[in-house]
Chimera marker file (.cmm) of the C-alpha trace (Angstrom):
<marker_set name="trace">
<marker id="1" x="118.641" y="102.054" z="194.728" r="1" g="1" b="0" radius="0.5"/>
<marker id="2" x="117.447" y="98.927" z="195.512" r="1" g="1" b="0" radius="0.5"/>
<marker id="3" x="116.598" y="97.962" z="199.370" r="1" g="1" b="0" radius="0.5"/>
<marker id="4" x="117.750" y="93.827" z="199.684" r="1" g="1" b="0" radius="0.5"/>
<marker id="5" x="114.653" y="92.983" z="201.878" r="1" g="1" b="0" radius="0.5"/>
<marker id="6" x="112.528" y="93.943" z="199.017" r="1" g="1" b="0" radius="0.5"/>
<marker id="7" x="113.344" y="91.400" z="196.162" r="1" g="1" b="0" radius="0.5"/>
<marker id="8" x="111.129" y="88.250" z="195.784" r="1" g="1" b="0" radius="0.5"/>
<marker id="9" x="112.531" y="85.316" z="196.715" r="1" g="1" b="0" radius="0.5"/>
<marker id="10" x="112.255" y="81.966" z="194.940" r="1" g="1" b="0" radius="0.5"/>
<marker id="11" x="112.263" y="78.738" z="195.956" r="1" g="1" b="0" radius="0.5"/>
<marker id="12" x="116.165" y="77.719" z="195.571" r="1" g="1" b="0" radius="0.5"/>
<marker id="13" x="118.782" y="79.405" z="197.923" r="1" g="1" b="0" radius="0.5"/>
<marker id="14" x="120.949" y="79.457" z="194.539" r="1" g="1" b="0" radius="0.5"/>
<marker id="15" x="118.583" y="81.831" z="192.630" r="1" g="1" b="0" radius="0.5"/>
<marker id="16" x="118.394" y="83.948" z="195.687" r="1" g="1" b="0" radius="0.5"/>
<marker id="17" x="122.204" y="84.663" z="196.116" r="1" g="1" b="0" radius="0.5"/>
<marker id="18" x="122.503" y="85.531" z="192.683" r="1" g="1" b="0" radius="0.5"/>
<marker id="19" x="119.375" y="87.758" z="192.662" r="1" g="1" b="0" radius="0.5"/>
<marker id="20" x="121.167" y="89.406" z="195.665" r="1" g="1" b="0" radius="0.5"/>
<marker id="21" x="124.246" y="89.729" z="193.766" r="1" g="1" b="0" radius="0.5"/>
<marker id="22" x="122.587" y="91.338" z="191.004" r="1" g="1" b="0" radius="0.5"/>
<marker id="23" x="121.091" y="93.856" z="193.744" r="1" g="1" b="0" radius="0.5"/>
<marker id="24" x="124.981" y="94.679" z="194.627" r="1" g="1" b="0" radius="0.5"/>
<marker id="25" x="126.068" y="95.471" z="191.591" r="1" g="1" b="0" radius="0.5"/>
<marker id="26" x="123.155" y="97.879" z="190.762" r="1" g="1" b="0" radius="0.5"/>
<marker id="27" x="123.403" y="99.837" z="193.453" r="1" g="1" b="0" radius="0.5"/>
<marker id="28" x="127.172" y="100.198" z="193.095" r="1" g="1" b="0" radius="0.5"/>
<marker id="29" x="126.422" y="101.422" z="190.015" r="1" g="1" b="0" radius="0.5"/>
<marker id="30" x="123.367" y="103.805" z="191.485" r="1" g="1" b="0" radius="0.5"/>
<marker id="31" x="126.394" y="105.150" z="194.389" r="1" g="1" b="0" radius="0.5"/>
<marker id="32" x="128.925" y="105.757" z="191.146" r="1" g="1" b="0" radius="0.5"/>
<marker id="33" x="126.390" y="107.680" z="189.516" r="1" g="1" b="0" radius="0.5"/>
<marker id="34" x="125.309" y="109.826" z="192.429" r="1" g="1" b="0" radius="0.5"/>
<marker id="35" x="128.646" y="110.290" z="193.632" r="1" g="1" b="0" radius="0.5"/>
<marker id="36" x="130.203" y="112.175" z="190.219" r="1" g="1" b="0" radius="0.5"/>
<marker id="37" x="132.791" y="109.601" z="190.723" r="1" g="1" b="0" radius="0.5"/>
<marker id="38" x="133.598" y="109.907" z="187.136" r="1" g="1" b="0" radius="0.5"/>
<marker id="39" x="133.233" y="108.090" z="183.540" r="1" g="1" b="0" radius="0.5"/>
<marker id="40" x="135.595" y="105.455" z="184.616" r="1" g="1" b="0" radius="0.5"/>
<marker id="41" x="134.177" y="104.507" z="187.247" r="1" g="1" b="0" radius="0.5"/>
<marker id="42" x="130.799" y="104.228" z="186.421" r="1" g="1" b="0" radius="0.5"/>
<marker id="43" x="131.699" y="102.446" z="182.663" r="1" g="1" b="0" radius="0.5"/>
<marker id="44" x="133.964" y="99.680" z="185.332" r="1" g="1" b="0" radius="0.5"/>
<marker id="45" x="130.211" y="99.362" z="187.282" r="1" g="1" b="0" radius="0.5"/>
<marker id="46" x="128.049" y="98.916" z="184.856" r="1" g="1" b="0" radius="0.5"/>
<marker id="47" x="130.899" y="96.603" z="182.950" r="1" g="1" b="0" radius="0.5"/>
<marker id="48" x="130.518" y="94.278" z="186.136" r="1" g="1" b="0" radius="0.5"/>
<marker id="49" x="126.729" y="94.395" z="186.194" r="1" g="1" b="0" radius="0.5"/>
<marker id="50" x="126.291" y="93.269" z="182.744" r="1" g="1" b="0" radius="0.5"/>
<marker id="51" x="128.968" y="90.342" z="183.033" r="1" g="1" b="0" radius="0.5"/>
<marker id="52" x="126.856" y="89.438" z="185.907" r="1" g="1" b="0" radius="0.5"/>
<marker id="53" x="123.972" y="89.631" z="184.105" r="1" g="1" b="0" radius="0.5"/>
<marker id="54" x="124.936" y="87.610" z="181.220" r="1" g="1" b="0" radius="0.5"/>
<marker id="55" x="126.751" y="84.595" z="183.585" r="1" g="1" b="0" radius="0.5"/>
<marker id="56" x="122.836" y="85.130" z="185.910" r="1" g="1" b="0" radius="0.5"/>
<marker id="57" x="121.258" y="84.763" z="182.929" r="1" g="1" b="0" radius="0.5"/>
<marker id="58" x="123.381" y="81.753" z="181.606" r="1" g="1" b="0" radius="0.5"/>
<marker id="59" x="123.263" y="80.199" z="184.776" r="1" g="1" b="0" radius="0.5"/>
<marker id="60" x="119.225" y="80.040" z="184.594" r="1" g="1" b="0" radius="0.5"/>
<marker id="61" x="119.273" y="78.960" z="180.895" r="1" g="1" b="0" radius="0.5"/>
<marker id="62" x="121.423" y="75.573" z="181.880" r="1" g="1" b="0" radius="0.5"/>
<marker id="63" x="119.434" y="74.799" z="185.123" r="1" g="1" b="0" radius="0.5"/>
<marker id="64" x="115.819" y="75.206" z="182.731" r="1" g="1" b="0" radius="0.5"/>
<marker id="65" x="117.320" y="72.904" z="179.907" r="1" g="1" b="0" radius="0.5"/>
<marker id="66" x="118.572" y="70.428" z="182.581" r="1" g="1" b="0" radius="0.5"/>
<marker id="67" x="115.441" y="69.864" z="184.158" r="1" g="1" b="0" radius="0.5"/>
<marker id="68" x="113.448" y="70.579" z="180.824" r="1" g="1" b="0" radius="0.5"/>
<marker id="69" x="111.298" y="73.720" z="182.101" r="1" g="1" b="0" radius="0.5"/>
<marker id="70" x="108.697" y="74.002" z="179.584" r="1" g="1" b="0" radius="0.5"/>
<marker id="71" x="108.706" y="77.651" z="179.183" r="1" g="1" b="0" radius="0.5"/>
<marker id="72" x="112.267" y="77.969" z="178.760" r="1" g="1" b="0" radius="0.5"/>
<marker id="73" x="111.876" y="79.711" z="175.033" r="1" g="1" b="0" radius="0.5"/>
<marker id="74" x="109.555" y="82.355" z="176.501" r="1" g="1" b="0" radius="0.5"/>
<marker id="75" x="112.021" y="83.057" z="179.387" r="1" g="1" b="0" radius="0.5"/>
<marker id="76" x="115.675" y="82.981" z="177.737" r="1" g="1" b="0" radius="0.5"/>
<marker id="77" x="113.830" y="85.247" z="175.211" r="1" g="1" b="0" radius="0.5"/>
<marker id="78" x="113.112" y="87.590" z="177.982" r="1" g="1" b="0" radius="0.5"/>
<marker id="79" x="116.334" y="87.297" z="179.527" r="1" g="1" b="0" radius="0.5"/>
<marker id="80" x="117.997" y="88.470" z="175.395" r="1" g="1" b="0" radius="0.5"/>
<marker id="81" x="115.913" y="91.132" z="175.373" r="1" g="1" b="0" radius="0.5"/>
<marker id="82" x="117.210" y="92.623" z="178.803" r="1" g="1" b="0" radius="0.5"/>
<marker id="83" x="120.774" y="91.938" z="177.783" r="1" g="1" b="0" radius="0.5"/>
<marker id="84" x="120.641" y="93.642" z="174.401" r="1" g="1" b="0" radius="0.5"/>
<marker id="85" x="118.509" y="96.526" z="176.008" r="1" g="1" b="0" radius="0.5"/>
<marker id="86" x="121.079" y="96.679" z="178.823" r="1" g="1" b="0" radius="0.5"/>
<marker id="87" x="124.270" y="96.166" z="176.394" r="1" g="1" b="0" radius="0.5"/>
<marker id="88" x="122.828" y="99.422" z="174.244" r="1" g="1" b="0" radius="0.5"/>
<marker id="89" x="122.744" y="101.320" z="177.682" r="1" g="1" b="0" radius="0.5"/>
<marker id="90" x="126.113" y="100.432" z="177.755" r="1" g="1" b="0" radius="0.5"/>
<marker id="91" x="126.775" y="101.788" z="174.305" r="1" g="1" b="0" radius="0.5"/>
<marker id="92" x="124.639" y="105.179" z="174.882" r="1" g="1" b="0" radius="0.5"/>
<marker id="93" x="126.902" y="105.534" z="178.153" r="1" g="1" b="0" radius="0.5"/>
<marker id="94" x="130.124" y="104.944" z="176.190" r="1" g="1" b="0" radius="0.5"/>
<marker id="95" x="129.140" y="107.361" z="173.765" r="1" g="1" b="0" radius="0.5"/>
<marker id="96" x="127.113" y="110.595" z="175.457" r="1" g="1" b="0" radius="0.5"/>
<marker id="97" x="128.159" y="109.783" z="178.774" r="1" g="1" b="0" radius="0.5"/>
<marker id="98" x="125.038" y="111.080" z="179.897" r="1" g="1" b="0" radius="0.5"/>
<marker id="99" x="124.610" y="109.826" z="183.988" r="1" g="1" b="0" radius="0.5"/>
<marker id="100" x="120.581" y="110.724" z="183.519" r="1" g="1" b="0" radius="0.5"/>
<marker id="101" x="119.843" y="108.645" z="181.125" r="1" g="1" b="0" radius="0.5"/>
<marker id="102" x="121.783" y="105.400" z="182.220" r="1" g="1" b="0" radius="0.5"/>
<marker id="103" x="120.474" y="106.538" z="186.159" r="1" g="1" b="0" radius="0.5"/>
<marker id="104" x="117.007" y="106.661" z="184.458" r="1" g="1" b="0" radius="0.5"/>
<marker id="105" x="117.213" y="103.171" z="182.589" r="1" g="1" b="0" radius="0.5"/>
<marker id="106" x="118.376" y="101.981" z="185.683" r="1" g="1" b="0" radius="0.5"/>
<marker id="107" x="115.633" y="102.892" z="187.706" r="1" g="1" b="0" radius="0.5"/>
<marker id="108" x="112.691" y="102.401" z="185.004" r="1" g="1" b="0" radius="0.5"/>
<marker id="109" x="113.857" y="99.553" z="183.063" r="1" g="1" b="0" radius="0.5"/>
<marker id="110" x="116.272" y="97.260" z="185.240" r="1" g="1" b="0" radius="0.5"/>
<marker id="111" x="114.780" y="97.746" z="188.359" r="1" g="1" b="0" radius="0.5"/>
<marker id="112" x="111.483" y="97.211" z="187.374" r="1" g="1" b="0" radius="0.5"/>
<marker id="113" x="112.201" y="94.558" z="185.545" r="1" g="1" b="0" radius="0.5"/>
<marker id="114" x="113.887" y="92.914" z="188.249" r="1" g="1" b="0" radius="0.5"/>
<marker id="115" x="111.683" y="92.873" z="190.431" r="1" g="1" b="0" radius="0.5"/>
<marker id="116" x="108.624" y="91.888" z="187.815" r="1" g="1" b="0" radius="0.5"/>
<marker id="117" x="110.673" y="88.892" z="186.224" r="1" g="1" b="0" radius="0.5"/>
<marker id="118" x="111.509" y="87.132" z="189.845" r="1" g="1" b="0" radius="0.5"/>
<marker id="119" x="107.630" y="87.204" z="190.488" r="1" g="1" b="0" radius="0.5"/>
<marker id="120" x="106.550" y="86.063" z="187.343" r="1" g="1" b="0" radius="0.5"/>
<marker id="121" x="109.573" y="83.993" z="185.421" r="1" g="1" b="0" radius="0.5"/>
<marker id="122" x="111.725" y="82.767" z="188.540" r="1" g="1" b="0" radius="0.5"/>
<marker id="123" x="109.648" y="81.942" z="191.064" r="1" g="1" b="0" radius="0.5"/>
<marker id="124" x="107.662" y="79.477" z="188.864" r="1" g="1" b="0" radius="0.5"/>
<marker id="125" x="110.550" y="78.405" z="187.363" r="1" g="1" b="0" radius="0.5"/>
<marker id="126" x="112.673" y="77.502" z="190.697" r="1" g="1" b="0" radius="0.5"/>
<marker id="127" x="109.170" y="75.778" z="191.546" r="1" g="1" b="0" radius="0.5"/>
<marker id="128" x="108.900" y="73.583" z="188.704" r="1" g="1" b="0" radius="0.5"/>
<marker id="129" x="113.102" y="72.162" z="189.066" r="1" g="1" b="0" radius="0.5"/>
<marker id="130" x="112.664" y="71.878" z="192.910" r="1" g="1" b="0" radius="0.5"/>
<marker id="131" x="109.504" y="69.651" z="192.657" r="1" g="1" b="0" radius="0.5"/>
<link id1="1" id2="2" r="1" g="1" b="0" radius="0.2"/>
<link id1="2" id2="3" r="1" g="1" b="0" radius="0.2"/>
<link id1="3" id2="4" r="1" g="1" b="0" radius="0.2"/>
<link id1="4" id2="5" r="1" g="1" b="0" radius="0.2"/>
<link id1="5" id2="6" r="1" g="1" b="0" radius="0.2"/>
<link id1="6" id2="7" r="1" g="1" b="0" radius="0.2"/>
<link id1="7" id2="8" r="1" g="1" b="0" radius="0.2"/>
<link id1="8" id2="9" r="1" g="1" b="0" radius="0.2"/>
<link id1="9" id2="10" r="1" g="1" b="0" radius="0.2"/>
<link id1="10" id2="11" r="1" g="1" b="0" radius="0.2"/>
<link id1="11" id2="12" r="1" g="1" b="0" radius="0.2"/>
<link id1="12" id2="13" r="1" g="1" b="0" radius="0.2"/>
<link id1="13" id2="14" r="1" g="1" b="0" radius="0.2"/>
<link id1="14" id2="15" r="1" g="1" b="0" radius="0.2"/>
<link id1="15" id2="16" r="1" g="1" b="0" radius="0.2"/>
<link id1="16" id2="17" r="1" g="1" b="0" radius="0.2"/>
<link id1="17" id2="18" r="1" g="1" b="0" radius="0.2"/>
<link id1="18" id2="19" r="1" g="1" b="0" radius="0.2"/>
<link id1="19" id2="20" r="1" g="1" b="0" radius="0.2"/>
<link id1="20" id2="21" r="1" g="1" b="0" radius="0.2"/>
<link id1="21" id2="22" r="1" g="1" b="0" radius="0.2"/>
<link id1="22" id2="23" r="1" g="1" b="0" radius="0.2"/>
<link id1="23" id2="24" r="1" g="1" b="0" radius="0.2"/>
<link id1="24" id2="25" r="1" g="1" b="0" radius="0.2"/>
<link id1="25" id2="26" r="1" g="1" b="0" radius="0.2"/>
<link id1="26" id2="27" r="1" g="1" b="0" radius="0.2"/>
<link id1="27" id2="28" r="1" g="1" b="0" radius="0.2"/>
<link id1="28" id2="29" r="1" g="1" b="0" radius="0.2"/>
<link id1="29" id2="30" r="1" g="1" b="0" radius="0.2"/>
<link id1="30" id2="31" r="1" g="1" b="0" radius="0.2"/>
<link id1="31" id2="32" r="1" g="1" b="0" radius="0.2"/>
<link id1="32" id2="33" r="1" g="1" b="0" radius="0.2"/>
<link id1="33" id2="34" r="1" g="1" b="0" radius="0.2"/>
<link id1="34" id2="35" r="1" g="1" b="0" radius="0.2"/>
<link id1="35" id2="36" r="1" g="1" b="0" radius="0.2"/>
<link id1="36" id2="37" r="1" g="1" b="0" radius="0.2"/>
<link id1="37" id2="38" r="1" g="1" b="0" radius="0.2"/>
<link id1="38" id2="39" r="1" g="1" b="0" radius="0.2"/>
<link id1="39" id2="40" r="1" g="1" b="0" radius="0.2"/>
<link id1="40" id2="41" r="1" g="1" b="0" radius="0.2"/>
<link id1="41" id2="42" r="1" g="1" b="0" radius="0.2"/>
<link id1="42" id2="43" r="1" g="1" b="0" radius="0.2"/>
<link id1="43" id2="44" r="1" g="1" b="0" radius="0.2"/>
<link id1="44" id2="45" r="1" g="1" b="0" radius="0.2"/>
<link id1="45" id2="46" r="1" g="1" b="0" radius="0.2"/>
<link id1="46" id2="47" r="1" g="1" b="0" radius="0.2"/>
<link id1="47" id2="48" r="1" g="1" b="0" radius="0.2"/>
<link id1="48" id2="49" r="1" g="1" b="0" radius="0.2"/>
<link id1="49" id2="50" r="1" g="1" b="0" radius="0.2"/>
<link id1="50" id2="51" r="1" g="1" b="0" radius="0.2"/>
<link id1="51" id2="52" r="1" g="1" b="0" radius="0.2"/>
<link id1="52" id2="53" r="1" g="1" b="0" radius="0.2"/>
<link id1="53" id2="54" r="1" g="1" b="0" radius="0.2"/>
<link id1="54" id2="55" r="1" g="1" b="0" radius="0.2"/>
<link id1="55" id2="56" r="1" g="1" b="0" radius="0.2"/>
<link id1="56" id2="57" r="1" g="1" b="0" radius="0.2"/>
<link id1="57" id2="58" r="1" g="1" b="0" radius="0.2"/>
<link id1="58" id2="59" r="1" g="1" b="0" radius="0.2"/>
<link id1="59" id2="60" r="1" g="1" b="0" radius="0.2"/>
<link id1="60" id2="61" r="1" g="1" b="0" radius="0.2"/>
<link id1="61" id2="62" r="1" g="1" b="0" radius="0.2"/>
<link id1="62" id2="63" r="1" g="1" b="0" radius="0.2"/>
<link id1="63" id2="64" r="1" g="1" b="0" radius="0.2"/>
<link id1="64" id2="65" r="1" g="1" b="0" radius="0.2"/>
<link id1="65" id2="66" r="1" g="1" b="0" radius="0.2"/>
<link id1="66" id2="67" r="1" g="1" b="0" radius="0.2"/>
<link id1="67" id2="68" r="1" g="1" b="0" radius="0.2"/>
<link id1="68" id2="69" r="1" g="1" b="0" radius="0.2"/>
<link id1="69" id2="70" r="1" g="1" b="0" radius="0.2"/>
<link id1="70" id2="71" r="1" g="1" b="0" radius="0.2"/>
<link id1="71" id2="72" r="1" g="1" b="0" radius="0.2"/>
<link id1="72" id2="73" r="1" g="1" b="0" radius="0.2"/>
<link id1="73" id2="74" r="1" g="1" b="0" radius="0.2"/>
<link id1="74" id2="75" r="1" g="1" b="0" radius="0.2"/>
<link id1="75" id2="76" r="1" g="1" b="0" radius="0.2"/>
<link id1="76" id2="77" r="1" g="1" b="0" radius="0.2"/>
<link id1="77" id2="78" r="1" g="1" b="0" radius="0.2"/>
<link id1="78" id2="79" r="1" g="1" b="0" radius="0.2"/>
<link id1="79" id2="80" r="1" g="1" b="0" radius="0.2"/>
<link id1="80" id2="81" r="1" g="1" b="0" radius="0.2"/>
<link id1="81" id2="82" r="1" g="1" b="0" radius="0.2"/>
<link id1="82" id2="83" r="1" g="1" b="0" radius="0.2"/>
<link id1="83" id2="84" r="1" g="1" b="0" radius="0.2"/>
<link id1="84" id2="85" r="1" g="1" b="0" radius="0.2"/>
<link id1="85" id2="86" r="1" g="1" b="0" radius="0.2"/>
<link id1="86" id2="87" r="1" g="1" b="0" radius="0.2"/>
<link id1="87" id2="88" r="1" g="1" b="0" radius="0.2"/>
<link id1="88" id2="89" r="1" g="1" b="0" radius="0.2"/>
<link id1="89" id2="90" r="1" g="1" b="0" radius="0.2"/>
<link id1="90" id2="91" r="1" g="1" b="0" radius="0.2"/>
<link id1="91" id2="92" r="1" g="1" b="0" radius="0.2"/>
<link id1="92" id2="93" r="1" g="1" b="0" radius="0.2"/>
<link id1="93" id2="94" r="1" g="1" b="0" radius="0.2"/>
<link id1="94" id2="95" r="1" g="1" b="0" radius="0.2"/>
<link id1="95" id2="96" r="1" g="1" b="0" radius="0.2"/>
<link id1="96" id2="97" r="1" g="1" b="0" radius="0.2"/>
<link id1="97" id2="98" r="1" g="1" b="0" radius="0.2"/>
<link id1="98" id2="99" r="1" g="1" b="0" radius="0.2"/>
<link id1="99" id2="100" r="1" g="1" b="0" radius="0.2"/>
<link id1="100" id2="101" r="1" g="1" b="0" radius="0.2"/>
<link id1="101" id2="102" r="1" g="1" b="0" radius="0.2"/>
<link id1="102" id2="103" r="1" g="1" b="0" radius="0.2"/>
<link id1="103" id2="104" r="1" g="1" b="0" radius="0.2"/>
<link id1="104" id2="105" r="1" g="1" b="0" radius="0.2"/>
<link id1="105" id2="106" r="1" g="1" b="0" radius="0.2"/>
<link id1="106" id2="107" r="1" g="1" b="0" radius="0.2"/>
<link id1="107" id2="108" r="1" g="1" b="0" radius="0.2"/>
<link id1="108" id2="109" r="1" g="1" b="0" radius="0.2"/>
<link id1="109" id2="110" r="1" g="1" b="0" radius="0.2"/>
<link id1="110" id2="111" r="1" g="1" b="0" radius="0.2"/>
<link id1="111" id2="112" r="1" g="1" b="0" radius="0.2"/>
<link id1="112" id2="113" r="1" g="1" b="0" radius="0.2"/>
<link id1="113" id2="114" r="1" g="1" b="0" radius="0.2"/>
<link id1="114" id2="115" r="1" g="1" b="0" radius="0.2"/>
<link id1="115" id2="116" r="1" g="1" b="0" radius="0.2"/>
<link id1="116" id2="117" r="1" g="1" b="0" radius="0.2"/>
<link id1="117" id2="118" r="1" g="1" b="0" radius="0.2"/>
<link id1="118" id2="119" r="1" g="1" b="0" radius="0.2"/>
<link id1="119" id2="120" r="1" g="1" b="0" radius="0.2"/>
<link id1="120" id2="121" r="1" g="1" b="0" radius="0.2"/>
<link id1="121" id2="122" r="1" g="1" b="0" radius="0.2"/>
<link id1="122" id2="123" r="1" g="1" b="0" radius="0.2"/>
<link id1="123" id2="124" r="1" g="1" b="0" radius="0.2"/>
<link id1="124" id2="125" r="1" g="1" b="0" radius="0.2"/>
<link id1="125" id2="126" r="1" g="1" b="0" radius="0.2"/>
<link id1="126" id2="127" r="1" g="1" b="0" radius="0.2"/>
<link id1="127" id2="128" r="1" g="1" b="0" radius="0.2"/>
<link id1="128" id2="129" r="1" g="1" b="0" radius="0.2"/>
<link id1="129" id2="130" r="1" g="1" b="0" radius="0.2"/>
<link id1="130" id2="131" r="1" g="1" b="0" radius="0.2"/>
</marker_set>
C-alpha cells in the first residue's frame, strides 16, 4: 500500500492528480490481493492500473514533445520499460495466478519506482514546461 501524503509532488497540479490516480488504482489492486477476492477481480484491477498507466504515461510523452523537454528520449524510454515490465506481470498473473508474485512486483518494482521516477524524471520535467 501506498499512503497519498507520501508521493512527491511536482510542480503542475495536472501531474499531481494523475500521480494520485495512479496511487488509487494500486492500492485497489494491493486490497484485491489481500482480500482473496478472487482471479477476477484482481485481473479487472490490475487491467485498470495498466490502462492508466499507459494513458499517464501518454499523457507525459505529449506535454514533453509540446514544450520540447530535452530529455524526453531518456524518459519515454523509462516510462516503455515500466509498461512492458508491468504488461509481463500481467501475463505471469494471467497465467500462474500466483497473488505473491504480482503482490511482490507491486511492492518492489512499481512502488519503488513510483516514487523514484516523480523525484528524479517528473519533478524536473514539470519544472522545465512550467518555466
Amino acid at each position: 500500500m501506498i499512503e497519498e501524503q507520501n508521493i512527491p509532488q511536482v510542480s503542475m497540479h495536472s501531474m499531481n492528480e494523475v500521480h494520485l490516480e495512479e496511487v488509487v488504482l494500486i492500492n485497489r489492486l494491493f486490497e484485491a490481493l489481500e482480500s482473496d477476492r478472487g482471479f477476477e477481480r484482481v485481473s479487472e484491477n490490475l487491467e485498470l492500473l495498466l490502462e492508466h498507466i499507459q494513458e499517464h504515461f501518454s499523457g507525459e510523452e505529449k506535454m514533453m514533445k509540446e514544450a520540447q523537454y530535452p530529455s524526453l528520449n531518456m524518459h519515454k524510454a523509462e516510462h516503455d520499460k515500466v509498461l512492458s515490465q508491468a504488461r509481463y506481470a500481467e501475463m505471469e498473473w494471467r497465467n500462474r495466478k500466483d497473488k505473491e508474485s504480482l503482490r511482490e512486483f507491486l511492492e518492489d518494482d512499481i512502488v519503488t519506482w513510483l516514487d523514484q521516477h516523480i523525484k528524479a524524471m517528473d519533478m524536473p520535467m514539470a519544472d522545465f514546461i512550467v518555466s
